[in-house]
N, CA, C and O atoms as a GROMACS GRO file, in nm:
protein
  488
    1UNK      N    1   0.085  -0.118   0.000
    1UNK     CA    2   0.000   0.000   0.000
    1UNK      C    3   0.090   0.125   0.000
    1UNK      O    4   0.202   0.123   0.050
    2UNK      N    5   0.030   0.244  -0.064
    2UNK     CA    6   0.169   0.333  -0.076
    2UNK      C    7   0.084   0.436   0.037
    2UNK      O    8  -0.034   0.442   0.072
    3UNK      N    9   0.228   0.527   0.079
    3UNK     CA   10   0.155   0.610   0.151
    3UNK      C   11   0.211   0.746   0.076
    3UNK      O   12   0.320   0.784   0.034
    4UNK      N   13   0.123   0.780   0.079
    4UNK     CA   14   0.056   0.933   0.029
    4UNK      C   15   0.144   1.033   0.064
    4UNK      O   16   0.239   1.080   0.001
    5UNK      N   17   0.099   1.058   0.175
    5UNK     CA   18   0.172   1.144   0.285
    5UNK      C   19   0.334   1.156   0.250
    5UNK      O   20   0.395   1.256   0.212
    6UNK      N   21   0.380   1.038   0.274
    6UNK     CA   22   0.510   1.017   0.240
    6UNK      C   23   0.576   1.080   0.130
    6UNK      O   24   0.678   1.149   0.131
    7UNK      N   25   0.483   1.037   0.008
    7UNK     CA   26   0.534   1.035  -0.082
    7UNK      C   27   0.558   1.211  -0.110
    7UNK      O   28   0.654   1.253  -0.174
    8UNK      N   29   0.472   1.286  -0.060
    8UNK     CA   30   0.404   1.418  -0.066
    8UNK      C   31   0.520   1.486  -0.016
    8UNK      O   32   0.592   1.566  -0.077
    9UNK      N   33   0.534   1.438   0.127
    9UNK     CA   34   0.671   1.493   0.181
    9UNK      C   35   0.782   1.499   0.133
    9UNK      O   36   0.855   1.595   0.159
   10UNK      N   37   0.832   1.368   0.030
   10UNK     CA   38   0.928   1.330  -0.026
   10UNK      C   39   1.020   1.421  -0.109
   10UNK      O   40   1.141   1.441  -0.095
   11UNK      N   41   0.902   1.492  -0.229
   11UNK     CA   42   0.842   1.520  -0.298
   11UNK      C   43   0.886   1.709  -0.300
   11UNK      O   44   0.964   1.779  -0.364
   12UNK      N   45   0.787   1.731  -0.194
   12UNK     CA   46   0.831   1.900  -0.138
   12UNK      C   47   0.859   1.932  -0.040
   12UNK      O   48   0.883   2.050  -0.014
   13UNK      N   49   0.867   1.813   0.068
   13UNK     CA   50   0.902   1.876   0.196
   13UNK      C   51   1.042   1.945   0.181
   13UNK      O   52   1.078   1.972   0.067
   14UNK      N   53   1.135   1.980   0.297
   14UNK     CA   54   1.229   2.053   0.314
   14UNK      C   55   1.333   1.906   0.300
   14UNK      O   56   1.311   1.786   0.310
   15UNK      N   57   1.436   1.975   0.275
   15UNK     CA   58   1.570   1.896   0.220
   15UNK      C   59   1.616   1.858   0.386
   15UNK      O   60   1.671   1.753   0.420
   16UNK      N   61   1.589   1.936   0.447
   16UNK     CA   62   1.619   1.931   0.605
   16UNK      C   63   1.562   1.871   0.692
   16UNK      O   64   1.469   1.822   0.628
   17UNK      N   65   1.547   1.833   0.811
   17UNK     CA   66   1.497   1.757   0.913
   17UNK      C   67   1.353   1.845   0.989
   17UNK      O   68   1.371   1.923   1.082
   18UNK      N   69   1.268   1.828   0.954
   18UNK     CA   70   1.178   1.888   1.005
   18UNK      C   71   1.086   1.832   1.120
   18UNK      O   72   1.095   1.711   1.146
   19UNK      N   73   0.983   1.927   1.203
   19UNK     CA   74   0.903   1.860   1.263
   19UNK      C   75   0.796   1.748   1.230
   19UNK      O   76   0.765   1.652   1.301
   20UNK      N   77   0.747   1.785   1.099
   20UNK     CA   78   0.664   1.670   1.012
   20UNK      C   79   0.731   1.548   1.002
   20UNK      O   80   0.668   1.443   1.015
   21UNK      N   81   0.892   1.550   0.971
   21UNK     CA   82   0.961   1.407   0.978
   21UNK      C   83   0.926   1.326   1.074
   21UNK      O   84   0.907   1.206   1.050
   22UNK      N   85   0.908   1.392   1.230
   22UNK     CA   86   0.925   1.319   1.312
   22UNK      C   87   0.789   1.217   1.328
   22UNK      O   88   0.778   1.110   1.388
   23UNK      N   89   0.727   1.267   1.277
   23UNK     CA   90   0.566   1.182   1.260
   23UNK      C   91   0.497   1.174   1.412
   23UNK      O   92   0.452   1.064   1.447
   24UNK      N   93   0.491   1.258   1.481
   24UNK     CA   94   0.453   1.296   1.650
   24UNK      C   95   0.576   1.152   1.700
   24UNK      O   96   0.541   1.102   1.806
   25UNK      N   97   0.659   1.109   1.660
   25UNK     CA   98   0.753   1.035   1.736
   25UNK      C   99   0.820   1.147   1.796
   25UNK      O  100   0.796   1.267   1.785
   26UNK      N  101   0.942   1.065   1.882
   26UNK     CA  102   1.038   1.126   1.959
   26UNK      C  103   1.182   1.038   1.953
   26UNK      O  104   1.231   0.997   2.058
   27UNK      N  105   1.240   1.013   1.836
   27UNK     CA  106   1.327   0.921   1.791
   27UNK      C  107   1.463   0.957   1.876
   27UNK      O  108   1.475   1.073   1.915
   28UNK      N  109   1.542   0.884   1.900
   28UNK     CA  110   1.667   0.853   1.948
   28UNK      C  111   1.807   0.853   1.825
   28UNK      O  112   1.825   0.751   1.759
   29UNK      N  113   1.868   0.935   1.811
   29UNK     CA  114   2.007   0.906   1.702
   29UNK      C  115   2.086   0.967   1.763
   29UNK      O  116   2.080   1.051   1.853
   30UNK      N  117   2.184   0.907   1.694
   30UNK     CA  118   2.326   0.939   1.753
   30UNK      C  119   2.381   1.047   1.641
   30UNK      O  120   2.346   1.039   1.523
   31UNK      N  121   2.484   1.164   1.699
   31UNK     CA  122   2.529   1.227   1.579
   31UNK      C  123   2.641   1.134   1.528
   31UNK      O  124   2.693   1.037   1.584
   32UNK      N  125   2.658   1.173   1.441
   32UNK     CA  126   2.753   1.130   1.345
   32UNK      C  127   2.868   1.190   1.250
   32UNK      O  128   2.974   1.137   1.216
   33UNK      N  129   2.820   1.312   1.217
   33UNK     CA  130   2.900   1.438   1.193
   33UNK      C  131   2.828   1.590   1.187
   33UNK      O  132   2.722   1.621   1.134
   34UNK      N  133   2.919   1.668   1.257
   34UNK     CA  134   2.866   1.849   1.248
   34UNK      C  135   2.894   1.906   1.139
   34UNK      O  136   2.997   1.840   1.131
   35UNK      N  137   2.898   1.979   1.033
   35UNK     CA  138   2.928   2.057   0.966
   35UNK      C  139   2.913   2.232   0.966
   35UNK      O  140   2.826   2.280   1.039
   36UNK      N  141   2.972   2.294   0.911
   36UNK     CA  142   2.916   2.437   0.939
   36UNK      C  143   2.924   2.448   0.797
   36UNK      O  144   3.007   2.409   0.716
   37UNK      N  145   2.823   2.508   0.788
   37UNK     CA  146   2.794   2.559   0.599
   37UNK      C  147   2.722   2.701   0.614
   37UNK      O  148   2.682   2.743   0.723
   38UNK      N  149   2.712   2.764   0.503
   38UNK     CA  150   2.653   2.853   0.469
   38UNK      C  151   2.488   2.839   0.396
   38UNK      O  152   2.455   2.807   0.281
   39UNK      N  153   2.432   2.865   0.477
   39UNK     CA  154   2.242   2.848   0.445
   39UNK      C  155   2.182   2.986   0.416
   39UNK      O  156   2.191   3.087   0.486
   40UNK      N  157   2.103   2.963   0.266
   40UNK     CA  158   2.022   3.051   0.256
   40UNK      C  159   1.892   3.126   0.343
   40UNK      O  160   1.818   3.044   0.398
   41UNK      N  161   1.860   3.251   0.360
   41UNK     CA  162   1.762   3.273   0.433
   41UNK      C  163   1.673   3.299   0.281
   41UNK      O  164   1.711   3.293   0.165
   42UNK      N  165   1.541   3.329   0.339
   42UNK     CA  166   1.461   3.375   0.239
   42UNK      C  167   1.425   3.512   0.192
   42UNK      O  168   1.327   3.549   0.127
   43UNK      N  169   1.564   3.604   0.256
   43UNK     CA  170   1.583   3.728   0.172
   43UNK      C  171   1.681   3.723   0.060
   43UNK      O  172   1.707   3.814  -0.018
   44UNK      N  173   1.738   3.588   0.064
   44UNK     CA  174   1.859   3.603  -0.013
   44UNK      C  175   2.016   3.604   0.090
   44UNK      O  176   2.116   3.543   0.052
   45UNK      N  177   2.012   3.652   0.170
   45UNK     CA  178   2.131   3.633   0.272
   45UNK      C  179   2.132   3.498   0.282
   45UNK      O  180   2.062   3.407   0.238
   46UNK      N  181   2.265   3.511   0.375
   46UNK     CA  182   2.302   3.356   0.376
   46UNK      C  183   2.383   3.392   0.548
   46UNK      O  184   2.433   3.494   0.594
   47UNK      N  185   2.361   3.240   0.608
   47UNK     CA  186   2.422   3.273   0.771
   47UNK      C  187   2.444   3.120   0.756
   47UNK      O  188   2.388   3.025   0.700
   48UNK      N  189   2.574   3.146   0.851
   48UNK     CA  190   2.628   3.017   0.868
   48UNK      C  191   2.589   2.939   0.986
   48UNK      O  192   2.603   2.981   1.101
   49UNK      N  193   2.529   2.799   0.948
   49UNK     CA  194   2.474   2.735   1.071
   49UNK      C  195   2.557   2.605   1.040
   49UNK      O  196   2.621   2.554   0.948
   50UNK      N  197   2.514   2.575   1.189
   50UNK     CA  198   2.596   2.407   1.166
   50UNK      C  199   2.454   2.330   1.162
   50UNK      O  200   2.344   2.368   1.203
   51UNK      N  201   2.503   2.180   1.081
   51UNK     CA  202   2.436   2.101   0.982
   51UNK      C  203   2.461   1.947   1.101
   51UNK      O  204   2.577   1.906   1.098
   52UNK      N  205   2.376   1.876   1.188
   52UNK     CA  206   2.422   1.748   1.213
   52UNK      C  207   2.342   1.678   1.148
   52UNK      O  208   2.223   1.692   1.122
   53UNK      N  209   2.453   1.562   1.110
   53UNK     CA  210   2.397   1.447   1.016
   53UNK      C  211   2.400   1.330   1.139
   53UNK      O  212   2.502   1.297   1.200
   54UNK      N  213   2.289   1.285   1.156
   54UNK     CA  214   2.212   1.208   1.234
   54UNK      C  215   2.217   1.073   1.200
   54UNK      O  216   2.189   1.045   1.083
   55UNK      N  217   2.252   0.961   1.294
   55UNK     CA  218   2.263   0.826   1.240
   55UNK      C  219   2.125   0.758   1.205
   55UNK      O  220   2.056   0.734   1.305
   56UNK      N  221   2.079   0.726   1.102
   56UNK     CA  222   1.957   0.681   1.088
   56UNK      C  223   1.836   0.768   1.028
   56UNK      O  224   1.714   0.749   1.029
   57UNK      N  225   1.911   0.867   0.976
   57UNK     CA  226   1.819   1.011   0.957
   57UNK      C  227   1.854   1.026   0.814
   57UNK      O  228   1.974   1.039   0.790
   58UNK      N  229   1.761   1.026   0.703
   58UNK     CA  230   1.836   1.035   0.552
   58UNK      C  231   1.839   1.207   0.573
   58UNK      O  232   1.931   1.239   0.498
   59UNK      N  233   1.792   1.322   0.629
   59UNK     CA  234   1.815   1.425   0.624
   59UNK      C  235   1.889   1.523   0.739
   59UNK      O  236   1.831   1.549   0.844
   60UNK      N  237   1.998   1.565   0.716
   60UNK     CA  238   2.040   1.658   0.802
   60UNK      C  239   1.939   1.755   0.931
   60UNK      O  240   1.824   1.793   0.909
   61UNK      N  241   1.989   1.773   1.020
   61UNK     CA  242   1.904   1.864   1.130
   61UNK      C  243   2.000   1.983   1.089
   61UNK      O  244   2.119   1.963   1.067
   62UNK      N  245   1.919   2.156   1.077
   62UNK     CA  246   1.979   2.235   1.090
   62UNK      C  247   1.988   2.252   1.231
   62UNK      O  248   1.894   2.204   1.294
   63UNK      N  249   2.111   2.327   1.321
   63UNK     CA  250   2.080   2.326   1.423
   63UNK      C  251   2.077   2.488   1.466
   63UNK      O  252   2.165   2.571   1.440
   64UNK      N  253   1.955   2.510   1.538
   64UNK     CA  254   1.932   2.650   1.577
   64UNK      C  255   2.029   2.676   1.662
   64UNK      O  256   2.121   2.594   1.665
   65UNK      N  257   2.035   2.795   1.753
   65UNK     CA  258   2.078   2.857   1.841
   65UNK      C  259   2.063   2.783   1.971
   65UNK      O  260   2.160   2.772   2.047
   66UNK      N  261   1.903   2.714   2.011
   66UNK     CA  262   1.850   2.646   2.097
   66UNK      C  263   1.961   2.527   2.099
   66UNK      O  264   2.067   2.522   2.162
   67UNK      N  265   1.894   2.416   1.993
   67UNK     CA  266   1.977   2.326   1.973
   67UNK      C  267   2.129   2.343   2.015
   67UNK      O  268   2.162   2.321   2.132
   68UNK      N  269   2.196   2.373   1.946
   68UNK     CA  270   2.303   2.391   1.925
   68UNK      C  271   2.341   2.443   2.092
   68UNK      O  272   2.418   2.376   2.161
   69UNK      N  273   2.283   2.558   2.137
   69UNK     CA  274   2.333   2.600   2.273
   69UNK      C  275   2.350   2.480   2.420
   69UNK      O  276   2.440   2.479   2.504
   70UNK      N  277   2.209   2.375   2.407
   70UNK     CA  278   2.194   2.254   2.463
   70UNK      C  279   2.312   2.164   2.442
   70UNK      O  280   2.362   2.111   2.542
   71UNK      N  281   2.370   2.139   2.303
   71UNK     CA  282   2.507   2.090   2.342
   71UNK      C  283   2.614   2.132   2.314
   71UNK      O  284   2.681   2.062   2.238
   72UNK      N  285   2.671   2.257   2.363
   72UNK     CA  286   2.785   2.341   2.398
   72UNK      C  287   2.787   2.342   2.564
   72UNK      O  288   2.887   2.361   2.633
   73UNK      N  289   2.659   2.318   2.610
   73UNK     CA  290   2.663   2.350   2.762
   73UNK      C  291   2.713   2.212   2.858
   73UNK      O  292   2.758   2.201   2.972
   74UNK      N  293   2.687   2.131   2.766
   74UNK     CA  294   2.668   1.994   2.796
   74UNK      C  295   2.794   1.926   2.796
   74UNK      O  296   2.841   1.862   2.890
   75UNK      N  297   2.862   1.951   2.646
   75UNK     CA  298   3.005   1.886   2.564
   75UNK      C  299   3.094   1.998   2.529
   75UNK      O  300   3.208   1.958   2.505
   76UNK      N  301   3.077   2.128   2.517
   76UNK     CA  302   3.179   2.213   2.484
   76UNK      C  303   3.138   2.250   2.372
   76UNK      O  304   3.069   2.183   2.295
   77UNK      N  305   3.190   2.401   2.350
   77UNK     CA  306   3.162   2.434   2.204
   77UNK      C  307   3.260   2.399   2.109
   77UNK      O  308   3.292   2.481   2.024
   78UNK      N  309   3.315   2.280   2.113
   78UNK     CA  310   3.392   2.215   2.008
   78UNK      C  311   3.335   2.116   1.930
   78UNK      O  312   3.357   2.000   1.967
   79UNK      N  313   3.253   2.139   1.809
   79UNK     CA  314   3.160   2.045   1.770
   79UNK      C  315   3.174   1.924   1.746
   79UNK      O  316   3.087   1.841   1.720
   80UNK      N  317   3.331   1.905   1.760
   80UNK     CA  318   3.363   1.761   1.728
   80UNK      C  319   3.357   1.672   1.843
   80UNK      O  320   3.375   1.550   1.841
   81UNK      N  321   3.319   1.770   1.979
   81UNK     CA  322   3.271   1.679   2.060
   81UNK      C  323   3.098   1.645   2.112
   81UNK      O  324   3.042   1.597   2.210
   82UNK      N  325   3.064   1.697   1.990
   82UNK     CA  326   2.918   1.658   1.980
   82UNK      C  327   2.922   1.513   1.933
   82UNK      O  328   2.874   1.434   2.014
   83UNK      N  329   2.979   1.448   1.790
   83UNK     CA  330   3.010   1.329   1.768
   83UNK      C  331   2.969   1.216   1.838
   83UNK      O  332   2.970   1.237   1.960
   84UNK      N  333   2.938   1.118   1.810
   84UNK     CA  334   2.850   1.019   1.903
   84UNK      C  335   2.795   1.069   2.048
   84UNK      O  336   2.833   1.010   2.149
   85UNK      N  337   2.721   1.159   2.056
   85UNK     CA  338   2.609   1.174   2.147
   85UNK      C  339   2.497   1.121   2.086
   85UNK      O  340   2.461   1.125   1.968
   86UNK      N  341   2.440   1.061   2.202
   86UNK     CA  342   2.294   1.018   2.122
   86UNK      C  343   2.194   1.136   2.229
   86UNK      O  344   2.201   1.175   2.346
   87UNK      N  345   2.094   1.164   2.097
   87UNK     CA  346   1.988   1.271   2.142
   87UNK      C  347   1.910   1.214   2.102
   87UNK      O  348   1.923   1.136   2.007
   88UNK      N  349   1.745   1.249   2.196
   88UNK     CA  350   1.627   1.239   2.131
   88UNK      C  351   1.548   1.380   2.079
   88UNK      O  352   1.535   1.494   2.125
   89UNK      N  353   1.513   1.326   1.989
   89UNK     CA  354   1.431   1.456   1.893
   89UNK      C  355   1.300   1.464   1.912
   89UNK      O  356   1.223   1.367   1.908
   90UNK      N  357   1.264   1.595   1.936
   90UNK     CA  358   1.066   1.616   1.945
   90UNK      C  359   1.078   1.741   1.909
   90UNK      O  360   1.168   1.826   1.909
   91UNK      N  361   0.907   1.732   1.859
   91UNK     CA  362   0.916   1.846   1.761
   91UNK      C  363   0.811   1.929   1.902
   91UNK      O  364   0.744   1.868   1.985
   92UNK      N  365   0.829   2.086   1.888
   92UNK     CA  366   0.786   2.189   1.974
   92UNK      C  367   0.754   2.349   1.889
   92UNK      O  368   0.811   2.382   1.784
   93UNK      N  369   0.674   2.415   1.946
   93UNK     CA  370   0.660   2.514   1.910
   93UNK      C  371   0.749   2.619   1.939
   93UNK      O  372   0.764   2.646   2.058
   94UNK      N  373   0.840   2.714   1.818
   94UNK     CA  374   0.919   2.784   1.859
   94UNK      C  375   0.890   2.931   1.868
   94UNK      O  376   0.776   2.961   1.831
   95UNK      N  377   0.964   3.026   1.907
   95UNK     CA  378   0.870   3.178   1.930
   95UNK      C  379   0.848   3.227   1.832
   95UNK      O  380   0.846   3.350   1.844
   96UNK      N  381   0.816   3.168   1.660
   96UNK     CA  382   0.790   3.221   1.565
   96UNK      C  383   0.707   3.154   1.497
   96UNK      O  384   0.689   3.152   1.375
   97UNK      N  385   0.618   3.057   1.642
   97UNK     CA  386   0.529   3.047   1.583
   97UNK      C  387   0.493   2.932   1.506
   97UNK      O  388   0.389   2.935   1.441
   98UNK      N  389   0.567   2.829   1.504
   98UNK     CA  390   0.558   2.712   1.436
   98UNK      C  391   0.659   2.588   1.494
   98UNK      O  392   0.745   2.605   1.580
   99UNK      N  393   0.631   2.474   1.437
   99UNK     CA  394   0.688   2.378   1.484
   99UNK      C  395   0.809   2.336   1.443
   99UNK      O  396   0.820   2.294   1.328
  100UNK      N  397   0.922   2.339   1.531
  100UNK     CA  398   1.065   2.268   1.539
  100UNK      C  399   1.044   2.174   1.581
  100UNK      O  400   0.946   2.119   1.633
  101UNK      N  401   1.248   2.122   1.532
  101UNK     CA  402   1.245   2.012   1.571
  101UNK      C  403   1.346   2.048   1.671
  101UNK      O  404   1.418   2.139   1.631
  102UNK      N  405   1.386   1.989   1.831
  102UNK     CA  406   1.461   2.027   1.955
  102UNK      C  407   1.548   1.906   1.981
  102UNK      O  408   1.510   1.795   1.943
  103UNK      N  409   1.626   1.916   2.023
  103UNK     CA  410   1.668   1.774   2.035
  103UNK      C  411   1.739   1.802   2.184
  103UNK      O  412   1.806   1.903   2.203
  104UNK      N  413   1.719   1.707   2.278
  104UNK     CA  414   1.732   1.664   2.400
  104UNK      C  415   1.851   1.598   2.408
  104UNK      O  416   1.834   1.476   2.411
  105UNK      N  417   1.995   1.641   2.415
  105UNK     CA  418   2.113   1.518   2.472
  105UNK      C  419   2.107   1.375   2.615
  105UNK      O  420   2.073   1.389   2.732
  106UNK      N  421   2.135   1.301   2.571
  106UNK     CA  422   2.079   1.145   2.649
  106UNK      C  423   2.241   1.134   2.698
  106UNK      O  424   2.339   1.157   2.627
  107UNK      N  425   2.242   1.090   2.840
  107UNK     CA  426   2.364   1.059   2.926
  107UNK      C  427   2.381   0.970   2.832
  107UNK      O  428   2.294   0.906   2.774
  108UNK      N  429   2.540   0.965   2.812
  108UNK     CA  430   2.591   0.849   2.714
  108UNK      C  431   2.704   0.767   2.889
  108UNK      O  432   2.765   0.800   2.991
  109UNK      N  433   2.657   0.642   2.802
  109UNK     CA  434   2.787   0.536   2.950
  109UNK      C  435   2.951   0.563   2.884
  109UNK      O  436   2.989   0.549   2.768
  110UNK      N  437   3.013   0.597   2.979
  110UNK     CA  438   3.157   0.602   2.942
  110UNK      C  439   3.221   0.442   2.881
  110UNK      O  440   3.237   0.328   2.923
  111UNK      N  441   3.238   0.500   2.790
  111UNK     CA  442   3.347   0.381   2.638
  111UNK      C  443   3.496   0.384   2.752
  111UNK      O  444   3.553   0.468   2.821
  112UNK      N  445   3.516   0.212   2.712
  112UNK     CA  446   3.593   0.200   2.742
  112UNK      C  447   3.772   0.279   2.638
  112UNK      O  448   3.803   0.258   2.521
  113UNK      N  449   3.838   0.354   2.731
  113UNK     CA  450   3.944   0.462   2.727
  113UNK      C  451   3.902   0.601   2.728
  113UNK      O  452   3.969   0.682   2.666
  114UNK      N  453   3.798   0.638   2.792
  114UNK     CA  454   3.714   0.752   2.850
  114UNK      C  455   3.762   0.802   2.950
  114UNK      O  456   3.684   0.836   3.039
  115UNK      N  457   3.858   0.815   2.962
  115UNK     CA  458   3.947   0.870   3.121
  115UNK      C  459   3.899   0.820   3.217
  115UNK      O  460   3.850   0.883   3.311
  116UNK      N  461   3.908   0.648   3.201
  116UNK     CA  462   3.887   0.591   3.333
  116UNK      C  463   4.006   0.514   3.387
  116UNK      O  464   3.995   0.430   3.476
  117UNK      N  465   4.117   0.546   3.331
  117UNK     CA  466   4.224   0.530   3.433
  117UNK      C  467   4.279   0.607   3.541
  117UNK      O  468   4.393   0.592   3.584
  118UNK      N  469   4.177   0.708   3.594
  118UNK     CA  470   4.218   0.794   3.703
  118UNK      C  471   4.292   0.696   3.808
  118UNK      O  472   4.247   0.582   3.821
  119UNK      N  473   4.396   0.732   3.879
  119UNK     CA  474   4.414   0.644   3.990
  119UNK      C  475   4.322   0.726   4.088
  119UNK      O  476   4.276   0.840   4.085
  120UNK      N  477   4.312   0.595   4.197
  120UNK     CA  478   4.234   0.599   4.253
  120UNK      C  479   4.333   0.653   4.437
  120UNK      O  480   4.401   0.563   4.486
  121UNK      N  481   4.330   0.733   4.482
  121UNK     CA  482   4.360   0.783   4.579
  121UNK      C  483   4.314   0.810   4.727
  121UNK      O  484   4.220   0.889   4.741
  122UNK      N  485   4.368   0.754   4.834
  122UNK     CA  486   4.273   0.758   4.951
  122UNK      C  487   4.397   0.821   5.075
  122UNK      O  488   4.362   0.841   5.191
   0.00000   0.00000   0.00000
């Protein structure tokens, strides 16, 4: 059976990760890589945002100010230590009025060579 919807989205939705993607889910991915590029606005300007490409996600998340500020506070503003965090995504209303997508950082368990050879001192 085909779905419609899908196909519709496919079709014209945004090249980007939107709230409609999420289909009222609240999915779990891990990043995978940040990029910073240059994005059109719809005056014609262009501002540079960073781009995460999401494991399991055929479309990039732009990441707002929000986003993006949630994990600088968390991991540093060195985006390469955003890199395997896993976040969950839900979509919310933002102050302009329409629906984003937000993404929530998830405690990750320390990998083994994670600076757990502290000695241990008493």
């Amino acid at each position: 059976m085909t779905n419609y919807t899908q196909e519709y989205d496919d079709l014209y939705g945004s090249k980007y990760l939107t709230a409609n993607d999420l289909h009222g889910q609240q999915p779990r991915r891990e990043i995978g890589k940040v990029d910073l590029v240059e994005l059109k606005d719809k005056d014609g300007s262009t501002k540079k945002k960073f781009l995460a490409y999401l494991k399991g996600e055929d479309k990039a998340l732009v990441l707002n100010k929000t986003n993006a500020t949630k994990l600088a506070a968390l991991f540093g503003k060195d985006r390469s230590k955003w890199v395997g965090v896993t976040v969950e995504l839900y979509a919310e209303m933002t102050p302009l009025g329409k629906e984003g997508v937000r993404l929530r950082p998830l405690p990750t368990a320390a990998k083994p060579g994670d600076d757990m050879n502290d000695a241990i001192t008493f």
